[in-house]
N, C-alpha and C positions, 0 to 999 in steps of 0.2 A: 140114241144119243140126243141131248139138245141141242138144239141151234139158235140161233139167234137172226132175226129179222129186221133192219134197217132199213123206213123207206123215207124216202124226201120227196114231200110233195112240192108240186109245181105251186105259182107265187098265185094268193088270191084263187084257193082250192074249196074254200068253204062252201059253195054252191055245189060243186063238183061232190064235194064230202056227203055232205047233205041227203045228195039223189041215191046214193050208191051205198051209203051206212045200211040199210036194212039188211042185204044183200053179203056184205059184208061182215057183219055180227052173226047171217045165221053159221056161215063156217069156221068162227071161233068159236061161237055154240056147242059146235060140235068138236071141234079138237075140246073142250072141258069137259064133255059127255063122255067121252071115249079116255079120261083122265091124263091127256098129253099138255094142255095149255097150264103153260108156269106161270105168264104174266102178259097182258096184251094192253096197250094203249094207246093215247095220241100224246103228241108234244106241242103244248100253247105255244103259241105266237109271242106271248106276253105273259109275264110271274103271273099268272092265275087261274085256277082251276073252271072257270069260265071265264074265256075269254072273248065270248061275245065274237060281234062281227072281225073282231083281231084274226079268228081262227085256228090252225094248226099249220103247222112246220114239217110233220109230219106222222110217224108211229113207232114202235117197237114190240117186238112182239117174240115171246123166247116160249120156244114148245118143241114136243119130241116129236123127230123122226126116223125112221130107216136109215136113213141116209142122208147127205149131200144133195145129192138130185134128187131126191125126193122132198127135201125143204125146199129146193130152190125151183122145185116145179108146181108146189102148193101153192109159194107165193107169187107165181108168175100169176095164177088163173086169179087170184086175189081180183073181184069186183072193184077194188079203187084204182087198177092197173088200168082195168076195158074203160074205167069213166076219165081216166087220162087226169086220175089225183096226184097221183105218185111219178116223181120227176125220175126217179132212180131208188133201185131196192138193192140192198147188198142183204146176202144172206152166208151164214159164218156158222162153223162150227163154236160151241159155247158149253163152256167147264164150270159149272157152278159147286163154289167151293162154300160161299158162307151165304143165308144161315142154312 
């Protein structure tokens, strides 16, 4: 099933982002190797696809798993959690209907 991933990062996470993106990209890496990532990103601060020192708000990120507990224990180990990015992560079951 898919789910869906919601995090909110803490205020002025940019540096925070920064350290821990590498880390972070290799395990969507792999959820798109193993053909489970639908869609993964951040959410600007500010209307623009670079927003510079503005930063990010946070992410979203919708991929298959087993389960419930098994999305919401992917995302717990999530590298932007341990660098203290992300204020709060809601994670949801998700029915994609279009396209």
């Amino acid at each position: 099933m898919l789910y869906i991933i919601i995090a909110e990062d803490v205020p002025n996470s940019l540096p925070l982002r920064q350290q821990a993106r590498p880390q972070h990209l290799v395990r969507l890496e792999l959820l798109r190797e193993e053909g489970r990532l639908i869609i993964a990103g951040p959410t600007p601060a500010i209307d623009s696809n670079d927003p510079g020192e503005a930063g990010f708000t946070g992410s979203i990120i919708i991929a298959e798993f087993n389960s419930l507990e098994d999305a919401k224990r992917w995302a717990n180990d999530d590298p932007y959690i341990k660098a203290g990015v992300y204020a709060k992560t809601t994670v949801k079951p998700f029915k994609k209907v279009l396209p």
